[in-house]
C-alpha positions, 0 to 999 in steps of 0.5 A: 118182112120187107125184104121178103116182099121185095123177093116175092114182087121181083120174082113175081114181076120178072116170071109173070113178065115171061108169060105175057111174052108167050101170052101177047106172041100167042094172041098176035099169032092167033093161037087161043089162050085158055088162061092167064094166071098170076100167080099159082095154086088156088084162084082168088078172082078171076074174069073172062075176056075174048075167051081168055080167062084172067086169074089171080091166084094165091101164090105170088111166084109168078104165073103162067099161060094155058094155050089151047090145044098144046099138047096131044091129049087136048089137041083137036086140030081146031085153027086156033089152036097151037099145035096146028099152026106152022113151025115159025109161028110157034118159035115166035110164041115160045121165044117170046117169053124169053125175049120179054126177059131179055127186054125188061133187063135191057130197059133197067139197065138203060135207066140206070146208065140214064139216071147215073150210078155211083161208082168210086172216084180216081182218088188214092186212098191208100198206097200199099208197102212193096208195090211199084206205086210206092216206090215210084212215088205216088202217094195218097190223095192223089187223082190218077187222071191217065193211064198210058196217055188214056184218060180215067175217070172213075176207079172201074177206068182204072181197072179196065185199063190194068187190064187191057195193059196186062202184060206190061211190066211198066206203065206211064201213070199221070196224077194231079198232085195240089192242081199239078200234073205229075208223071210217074213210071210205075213197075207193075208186080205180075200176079195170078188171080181168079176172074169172074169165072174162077179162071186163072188170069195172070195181071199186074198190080200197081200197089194202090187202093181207092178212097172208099169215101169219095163216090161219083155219079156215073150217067149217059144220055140217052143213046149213049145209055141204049149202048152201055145197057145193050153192052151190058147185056151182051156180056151178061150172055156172053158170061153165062153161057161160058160159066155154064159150059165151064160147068159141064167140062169141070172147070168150074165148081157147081157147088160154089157157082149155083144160087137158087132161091135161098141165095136169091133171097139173101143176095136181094135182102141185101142189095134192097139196103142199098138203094133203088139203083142197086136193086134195079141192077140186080133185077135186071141181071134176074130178068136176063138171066131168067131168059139165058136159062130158059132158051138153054135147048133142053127138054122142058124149057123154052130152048128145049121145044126151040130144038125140037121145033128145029128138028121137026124143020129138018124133018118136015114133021112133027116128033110124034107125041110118045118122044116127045111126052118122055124127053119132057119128063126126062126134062123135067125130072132132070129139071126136079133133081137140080132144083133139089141139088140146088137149094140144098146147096143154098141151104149148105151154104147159108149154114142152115144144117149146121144150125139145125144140128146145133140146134138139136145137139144142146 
C-alpha cells in the first residue's frame, strides 16, 4: 500500500509539475488559462480565480492545463488567446513544461551531491583466482588509494579510472597495506562487456571485488554540487537520446530497453526501501526523462508542436488546421499503440501472463 502511494505522489508530482511549467509560461505570455486540473477524471472541488479555473479532480496521475483558444474548433482570434500570439511566445509555453522537468531533476540531484550519498569504499573485499590482482600480489583489506599516479577515493573512482586507462594492458596501482604504501603492477585480462546501452566495449579487468560492508558518504558543497548535478544531467540526456537512436536502427533491443508503468511501479516499490536518497535519485531521473520524452519532435508531444512551430517560422505561416488535426491523431494514435506495446511488454516481463495461465491451468 505504500509502495503505491509513493508511485501515485511521484507520478502525480512530476506530471502535474510539467503543466505548471505550460501554466506559469502561459500567464507570463498573457495567453488565457481556462483550467488548471491536478489530477483527471471526474472534479472533486474546484475554485475560480483571474478567469482560471482551479480543480482538483479524482485521479492523482498528474493533470493537465486547458489554454484558451488552442485549437481551431475553439479559436475566436481574441488577444489572449493562444493561437494568436507570435511564434516565440507559443515555443516559450510548450518548452516550458519540459523545461520545468529538466529543472526539478537538476534541483534533486543538486540536494543529493549537497546532502551526500553512499557509495562504496577503496577497501578489497575480495580478490578473485586468475586475475593479474592476485598474481601481483594484492590482497583483501587492502585500500586501492591510486591508480596510474591518480588519487581514488571510493570504489566508482576505481572504476572510472579502468576505464579511462582501457586499453592498457598494464597499470601502477598503490595500496595501503597496515598504514604502509604499497605499489603494485597489475596485468589487466582484456574483456568484452555491455555498456549502458548493451554496446559491446572492450575493457580490462583487474581481478578485485569491493568490501560490500564498508560505505562512505560522498557530499560536495554547494557549487561543486550545481556542477555534479548539471553533470549528471547532461549525460542523462545525452544517454537517452543515444538509447533512442540505437532503438530506431536496431541496435538495441525494445522489448528489454522500455519500462513503463508496471516497471515504473516495480523499480519505485523497491528503491522506496532503500531510503530518501535513493528515492530522490530515481525521482530525479523520472523528472529528466519525462522532459527528454516530451521535446522528442513528434506529433502529439511537446517537440512535435516545437517543429511544427519551427516550420511555420520557415514558412511564414501557419500549417493549417487539416494537417495539423491528422498529424496529431497520427501522433496520438502511434502514442496508443506504444503504450499498449509497452505495458504489455511490463506485464511479459514481471510474469503477469504466465501466472495467469498458471492460475487458470490448475
Amino acid at each position: 500500500m505504500l509502495a503505491t502511494l509513493v508511485f501515485i505522489i511521484i507520478f502525480g508530482i512530476l506530471i502535474t509539475v510539467h503543466e505548471f511549467g505550460h501554466f506559469i509560461a502561459a500567464k507570463r505570455s498573457g495567453v488565457r488559462v481556462d483550467r488548471f486540473s491536478i489530477g483527471f477524471g471526474p472534479k472533486l472541488c474546484s475554485v475560480r480565480r483571474n478567469g482560471t479555473e482551479y480543480v482538483i479532480s479524482a485521479l492523482p496521475f498528474g493533470g493537465y492545463v486547458k489554454l484558451g483558444g488552442d485549437n481551431y474548433q475553439e479559436f475566436r482570434s481574441a488577444p489572449d488567446e493562444y493561437l494568436s500570439q507570435p511564434v516565440h511566445k507559443r515555443f516559450w509555453i510548450i518548452f516550458s513544461g519540459p523545461l520545468v522537468n529538466y529543472l526539478i531533476g537538476f534541483l534533486f540531484f543538486w540536494v543529493i551531491f549537497c546532502f551526500g550519498y553512499p557509495t562504496l569504499t577503496n577497501k578489497v573485499g575480495e580478490v578473485m583466482d586468475g586475475y593479474g590482482a592476485k598474481s601481483a600480489g594484492i590482497a583483501a583489506g587492502d585500500r586501492i588509494v591510486s591508480i596510474e599516479g591518480k588519487s581514488v577515493k571510493t570504489w566508482e573512482d576505481i572504476q572510472r579510472a579502468l576505464q579511462s586507462n582501457r586499453g592498457k594492458p598494464q597499470l601502477s596501482v598503490t595500496v595501503l597495506r597496515d598504514g604502509a604504501a604499497r605499489n603494485f603492477q597489475i596485468s589487466l585480462l582484456p574483456v568484452s562487456r555491455p555498456d549502458a546501452l548493451g554496446q559491446k566495449r572492450s575493457s580490462g579487468i583487474m581481478g578485485v571485488k569491493p568490501d560490500m560492508k564498508e560505505t562512505v558518504k560522498v557530499r560536495y558543497g554547494p557549487v561543486e554540487a550545481a556542477y555534479h548535478g548539471f553533470k549528471r544531467t547532461v549525460d542523462l540526456t545525452v544517454l537517452t537520446y543515444k538509447a533512442f537512436w540505437f532503438m530506431i536502427s536496431g541496435k538495441l533491443s525494445f522489448k528489454d530497453s522500455v519500462t513503463g508503468p508496471v516497471g515504473m511501479f516495480m523499480i519505485t516499490s523497491e528503491i522506496a526501501k532503500l531510503g530518501i536518497i535513493a528515492l530522490l535519485n530515481w525521482t530525479a531521473l523520472l523528472s529528466v526523462s519525462l522532459g527528454i520524452f516530451n521535446l522528442i519532435p513528434f506529433p502529439a508531444l511537446d517537440g512535435g508542436h516545437i517543429l511544427l512551430l519551427g516550420l511555420e517560422k520557415i514558412r511564414g505561416k501557419k500549417l493549417g488546421p487539416k494537417a495539423e488535426d491528422t498529424l496529431n491523431q497520427v501522433g496520438f494514435g502511434f502514442i496508443i499503440l506504444l503504450a499498449v506495446a509497452v505495458f504489455y511488454n511490463d506485464l511479459s516481463r514481471y510474469g503477469f501472463f504466465n501466472k495467469v495461465f498458471h492460475l487458470f491451468g490448475k
